[in-house]
Every structure is written in structure tokens, then in C-alpha cells.
C-alpha positions in Angstrom: 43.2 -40.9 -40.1 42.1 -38.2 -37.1 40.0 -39.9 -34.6 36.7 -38.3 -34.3 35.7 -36.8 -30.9 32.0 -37.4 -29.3 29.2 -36.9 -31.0 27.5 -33.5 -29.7 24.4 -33.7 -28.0 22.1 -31.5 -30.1 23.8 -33.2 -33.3 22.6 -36.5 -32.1 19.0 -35.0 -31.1 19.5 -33.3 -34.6 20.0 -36.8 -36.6 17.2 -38.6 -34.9 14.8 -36.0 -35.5 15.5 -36.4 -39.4 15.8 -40.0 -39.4 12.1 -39.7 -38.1 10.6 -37.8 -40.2 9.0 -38.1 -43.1 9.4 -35.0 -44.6 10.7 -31.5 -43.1 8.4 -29.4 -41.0 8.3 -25.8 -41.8 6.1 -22.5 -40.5 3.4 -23.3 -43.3 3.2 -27.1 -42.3 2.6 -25.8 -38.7 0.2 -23.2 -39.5 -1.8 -25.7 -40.8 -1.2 -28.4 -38.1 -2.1 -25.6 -35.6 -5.3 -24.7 -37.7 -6.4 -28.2 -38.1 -6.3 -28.3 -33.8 -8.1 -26.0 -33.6 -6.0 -22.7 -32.6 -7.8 -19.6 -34.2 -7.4 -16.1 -35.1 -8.1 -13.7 -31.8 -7.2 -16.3 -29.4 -5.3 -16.2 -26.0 -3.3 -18.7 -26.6 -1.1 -20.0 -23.4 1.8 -22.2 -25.0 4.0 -24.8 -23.2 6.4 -26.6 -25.3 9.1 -28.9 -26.4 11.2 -28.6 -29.3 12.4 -32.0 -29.7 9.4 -33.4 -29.0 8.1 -31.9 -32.5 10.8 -33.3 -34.8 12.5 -31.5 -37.5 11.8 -28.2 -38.3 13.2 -26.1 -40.8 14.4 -22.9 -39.1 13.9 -24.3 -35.7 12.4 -22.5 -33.1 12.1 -19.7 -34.9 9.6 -21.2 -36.8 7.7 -22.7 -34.7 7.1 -19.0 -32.8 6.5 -17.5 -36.0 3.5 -19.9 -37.0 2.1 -19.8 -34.0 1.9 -15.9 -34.1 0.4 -16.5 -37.3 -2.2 -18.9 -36.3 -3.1 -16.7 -33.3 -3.4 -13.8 -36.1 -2.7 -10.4 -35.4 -5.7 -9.7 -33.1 -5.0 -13.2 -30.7 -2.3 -12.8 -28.0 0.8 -15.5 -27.5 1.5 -16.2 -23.7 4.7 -18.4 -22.9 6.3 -19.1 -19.2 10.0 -17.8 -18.9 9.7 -19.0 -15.3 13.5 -18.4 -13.6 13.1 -20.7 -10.9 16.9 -20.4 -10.0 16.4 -17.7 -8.4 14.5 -18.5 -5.4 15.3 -20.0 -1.8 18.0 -22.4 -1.6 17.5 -23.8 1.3 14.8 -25.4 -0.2 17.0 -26.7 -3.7 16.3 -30.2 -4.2 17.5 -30.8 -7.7 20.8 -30.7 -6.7 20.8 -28.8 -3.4 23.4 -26.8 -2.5 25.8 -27.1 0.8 24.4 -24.8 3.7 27.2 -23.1 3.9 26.9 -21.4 0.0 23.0 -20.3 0.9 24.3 -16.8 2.1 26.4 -16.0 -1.1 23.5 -16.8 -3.4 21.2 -14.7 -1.6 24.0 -11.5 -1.5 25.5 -12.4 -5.1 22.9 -13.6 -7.2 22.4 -11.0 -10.3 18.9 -9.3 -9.8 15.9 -10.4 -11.5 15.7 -8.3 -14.9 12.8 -8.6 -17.5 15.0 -7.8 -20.2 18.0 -9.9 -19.6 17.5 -13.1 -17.0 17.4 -15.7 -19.5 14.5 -18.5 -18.6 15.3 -21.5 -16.6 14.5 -25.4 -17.8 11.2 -23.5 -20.0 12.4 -24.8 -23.4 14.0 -23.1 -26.3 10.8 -22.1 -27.8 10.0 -19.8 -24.4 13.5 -18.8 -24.5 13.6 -17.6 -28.2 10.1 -15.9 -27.5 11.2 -14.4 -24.4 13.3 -11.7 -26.5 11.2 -11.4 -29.5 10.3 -8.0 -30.8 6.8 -6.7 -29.0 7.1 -9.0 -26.3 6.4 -8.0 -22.4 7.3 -10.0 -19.6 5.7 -10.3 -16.2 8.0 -9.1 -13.4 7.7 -11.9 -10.7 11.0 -13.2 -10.2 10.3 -16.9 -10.3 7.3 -17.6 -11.9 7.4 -14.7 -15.1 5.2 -14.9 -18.1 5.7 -13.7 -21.4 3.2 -12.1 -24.2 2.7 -10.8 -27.3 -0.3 -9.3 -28.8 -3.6 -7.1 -27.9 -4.4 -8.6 -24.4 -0.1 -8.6 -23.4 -0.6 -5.8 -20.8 -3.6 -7.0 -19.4 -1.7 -10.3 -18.7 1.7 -9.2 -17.8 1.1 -6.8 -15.6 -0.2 -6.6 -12.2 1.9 -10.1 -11.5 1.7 -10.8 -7.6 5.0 -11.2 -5.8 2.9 -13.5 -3.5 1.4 -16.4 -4.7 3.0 -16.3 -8.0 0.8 -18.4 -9.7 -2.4 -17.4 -8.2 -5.5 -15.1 -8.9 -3.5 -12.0 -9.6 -0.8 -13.6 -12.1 -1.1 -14.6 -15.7 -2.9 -17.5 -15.0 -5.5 -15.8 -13.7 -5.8 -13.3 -15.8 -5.8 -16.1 -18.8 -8.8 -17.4 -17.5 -10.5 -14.0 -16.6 -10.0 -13.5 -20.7 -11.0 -16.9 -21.7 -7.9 -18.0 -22.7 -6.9 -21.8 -24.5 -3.8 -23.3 -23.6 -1.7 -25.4 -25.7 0.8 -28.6 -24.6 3.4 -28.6 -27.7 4.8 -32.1 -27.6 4.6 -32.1 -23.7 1.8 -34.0 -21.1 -0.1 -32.2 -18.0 2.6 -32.3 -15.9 4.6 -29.8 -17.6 1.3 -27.4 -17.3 1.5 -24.6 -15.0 -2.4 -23.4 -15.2 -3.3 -26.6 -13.2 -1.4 -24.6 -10.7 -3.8 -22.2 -10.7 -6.2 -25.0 -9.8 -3.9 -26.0 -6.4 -4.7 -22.7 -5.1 -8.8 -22.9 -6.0 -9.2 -26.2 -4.5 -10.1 -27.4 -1.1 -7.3 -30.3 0.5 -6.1 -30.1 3.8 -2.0 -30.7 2.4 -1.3 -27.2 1.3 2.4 -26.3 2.3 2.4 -22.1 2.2 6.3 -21.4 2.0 8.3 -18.8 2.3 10.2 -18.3 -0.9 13.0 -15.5 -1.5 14.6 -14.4 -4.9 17.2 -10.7 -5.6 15.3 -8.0 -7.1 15.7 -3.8 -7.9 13.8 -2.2 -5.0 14.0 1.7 -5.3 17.0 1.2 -7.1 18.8 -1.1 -5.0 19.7 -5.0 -5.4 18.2 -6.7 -2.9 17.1 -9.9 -1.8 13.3 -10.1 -1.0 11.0 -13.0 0.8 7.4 -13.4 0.0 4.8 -16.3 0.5 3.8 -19.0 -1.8 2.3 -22.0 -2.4 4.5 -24.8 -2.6 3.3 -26.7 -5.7 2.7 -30.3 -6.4 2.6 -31.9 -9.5 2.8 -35.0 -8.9 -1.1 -36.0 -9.6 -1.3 -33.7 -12.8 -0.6 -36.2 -15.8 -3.6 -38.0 -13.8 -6.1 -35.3 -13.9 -4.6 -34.5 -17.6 -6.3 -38.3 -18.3 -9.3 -37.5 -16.3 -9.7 -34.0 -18.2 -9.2 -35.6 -21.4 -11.8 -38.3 -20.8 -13.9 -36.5 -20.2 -13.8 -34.9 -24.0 -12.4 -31.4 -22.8 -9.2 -31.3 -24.7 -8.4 -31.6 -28.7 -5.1 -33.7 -29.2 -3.5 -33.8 -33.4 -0.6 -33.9 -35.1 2.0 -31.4 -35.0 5.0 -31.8 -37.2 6.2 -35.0 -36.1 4.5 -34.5 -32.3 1.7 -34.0 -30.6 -0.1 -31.2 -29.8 -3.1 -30.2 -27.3 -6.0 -27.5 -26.8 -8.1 -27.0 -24.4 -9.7 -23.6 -22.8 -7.8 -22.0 -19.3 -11.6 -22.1 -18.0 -12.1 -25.9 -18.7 -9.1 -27.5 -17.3 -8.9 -25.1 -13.9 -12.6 -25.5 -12.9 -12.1 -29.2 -13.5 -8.6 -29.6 -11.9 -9.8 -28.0 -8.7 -12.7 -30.0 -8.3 -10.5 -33.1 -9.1 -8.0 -31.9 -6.3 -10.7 -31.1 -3.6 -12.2 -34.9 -4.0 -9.3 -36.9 -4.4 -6.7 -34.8 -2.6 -9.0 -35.3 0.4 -9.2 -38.7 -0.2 -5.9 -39.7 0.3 
């Protein structure tokens, strides 16, 4: 009899995910799960997600965009990260770094940053399916790129800030210019980029501004470009996530077999900066 080799990775994530659920998830199912949370037609909607966080679901990721497109309704706007963090400084790579000695050929030889084709980076496979759907526009920061669909796309997308990517003048802020909801998709608070937003509205004395680098087109040319940022830190957000949802600012149901979130852009970074200049000072 043939030996069988290893069992693949997704296979295995695959056969849990059915041997957990009670019955399949589908696009209707999720409709209604998003529905029941509270997403609505004419929203904003800001969504950060994990697939197999959410179970099984028939048709995959592809469903899980489509419902929420539908539940959003043809006047709401669908806003997803398709960040591309590996293309930024590596002298500052921490997860792995990278000898000294290999810094100069990423900087020379590293493929451009392109909208169209730089696929996202550690975002999910829910941000990288919707990342190429049709009617989608992406943001053109290098690092920290957003993606969106719907009436309000343009307004988000463009106009992205090479510095401070995740500022005032990105997607962030224009999400909470518009009144925008975000929704966590089988993930926590620290996996939320708008309470990055909040690091740059709040008051503490340990901001780190950075110099950050990453290849772009520039009048037609490759070529590698430095700009200033704030270097992020996450490391306190699943605790203002509890603080913000004690405080009866955030809707949490089911969805599929997972978990899902809502809460308004305005809420959370109002709150999150307050929580940052009082206990970030505290420390």
C-alpha cells in the first residue's frame, strides 16, 4: 500500500473547520449574520478579517466578500487594508531581520510598489481576494494601502499621505471624516489599524517618529524613496479594545462559526486617544 505524505496545511485547517460546524456557512447565512450585527445598507464599512477564524464557508472567501458587498448595499462603500509592509526599511526588520549586508540589494532590487499588481502582505485572504475585485481602487502608499469599493472609494483612496501613513490624510482619516463603522471578522483590537489613527491623536511623551523607506515609480523611474512615520505600537490595543467594549461602544454576534464586531471609526478613535494620553503617560 503507498504511504501517504503529510497532511497539507490548508487541508488540515479545511477538516477542522467542518468538523466544527454545524452546518455550512454560505453568502445568504452571512448576509444575515452581518444584518443581525448591525451592518446596514449605505454604510462605510472598514473590514479587518480572518478566514479561518469564521469556519466553513461554502465558496470561501469569495463569499464572504460578496455578502458583505451585499449587506453594505449598493450605496455603502467596502474598505479593506492591503497593507505591503515588506516593502519598507530593513534595517528596521524584526520578524526575521535580514543580515546588514543584504539591506542595499533590497533597497536597489525590490520590485516597485504597484496598485494593480503588489499582492498584500500578512492582510488575510479575504483583503487579498478583494484587493483585485472588479471596481476596486487602491490607495497608493506603499506600506500602509487601503482598498475600496463603492460610492465614497475615491474620497477614501485618494489623497493617501506618503508621510504618516496612517494619519489624518490616509484612509483612516478620511473613514472617520465620513462616519465610517469598522468591522473585526473573527479577529480582536490588535489586529485594528484605525486605533492607529488614535496613536497619532493622542498626547504621550513615547512617540518614536522614524524614518521609513519603500521602491516606488517617481516620473517614471524605480526608485527607492524615504519618508517619516510614526513607528506604531500595538501592544496596549486588545486592552483598550476591552476598555471600549465596556464601555458598551461596540456590537459583538455571531458570524458563521466566529465572531464578529461593529463599532463606528468615530467611537473607537476618540476613545482610544483619550485612553493613550492617560495611560500612556502613566507608565
Amino acid at each position: 500500500m503507498e504511504e501517504s505524505g503529510p497532511l497539507d496545511p490548508a487541508a488540515a485547517g479545511e477538516t477542522e473547520a467542518v468538523k466544527a460546524a454545524d452546518h455550512p456557512a454560505t453568502t445568504r447565512t452571512l448576509i444575515q449574520d452581518f444584518r443581525s450585527l448591525g451592518v446596514a445598507d449605505g454604510m462605510t464599512l472598514l473590514v479587518h478579517s480572518s478566514m479561518s477564524a469564521l469556519g466553513w464557508i461554502a465558496g470561501g472567501p469569495q463569499a464572504v466578500i460578496a455578502a458583505l458587498l451585499a449587506a453594505v448595499g449598493e450605496g455603502g462603500t467596502l474598505v479593506m487594508p492591503t497593507h505591503t509592509t515588506g516593502l519598507s526599511e530593513p534595517s528596521r526588520w524584526r520578524n526575521p531581520p535580514v543580515p546588514e549586508s543584504w539591506w542595499p540589494i533590497i533597497r536597489d532590487e525590490t520590485p516597485a510598489f504597484d496598485v494593480r499588481l503588489t499582492p498584500t502582505r500578512m492582510m488575510g485572504v479575504i483583503s487579498e481576494g478583494f484587493r483585485t475585485y472588479p471596481g476596486v481602487r487602491r490607495s497608493g502608499h506603499p506600506q500602509e494601502s487601503f482598498a475600496a469599493c463603492g460610492p465614497n472609494a475615491d474620497f477614501v483612496v485618494d489623497g493617501h499621505s506618503l508621510n504618516r501613513g496612517l494619519g489624518d490624510q490616509s484612509p483612516l482619516g478620511r473613514l472617520y471624516d465620513v462616519d465610517g463603522h469598522i468591522l473585526l471578522l473573527g479577529v480582536g483590537h490588535a489586529n485594528n489599524t484605525t486605533l492607529h489613527l488614535a496613536e497619532y491623536r493622542g498626547e504621550y511623551p513615547e512617540k518614536e517618529w522614524v524614518t521609513q523607506g519603500a521602491p516606488m515609480i517617481v516620473d517614471g523611474e524605480r526608485r527607492w524613496v524615504t519618508f517619516e512615520d510614526l513607528e506604531g505600537n500595538s501592544d496596549d490595543f486588545e486592552a483598550i479594545g476591552d476598555a471600549f467594549a465596556a464601555a458598551g461602544l461596540e456590537r459583538r454576534g455571531s458570524v458563521a462559526s466566529g465572531e464578529g464586531r461593529l463599532m463606528r471609526v468615530k467611537d473607537l478613535v476618540d476613545f482610544a486617544a483619550d485612553w493613550m494620553t492617560t495611560h500612556r503617560n502613566s507608565k
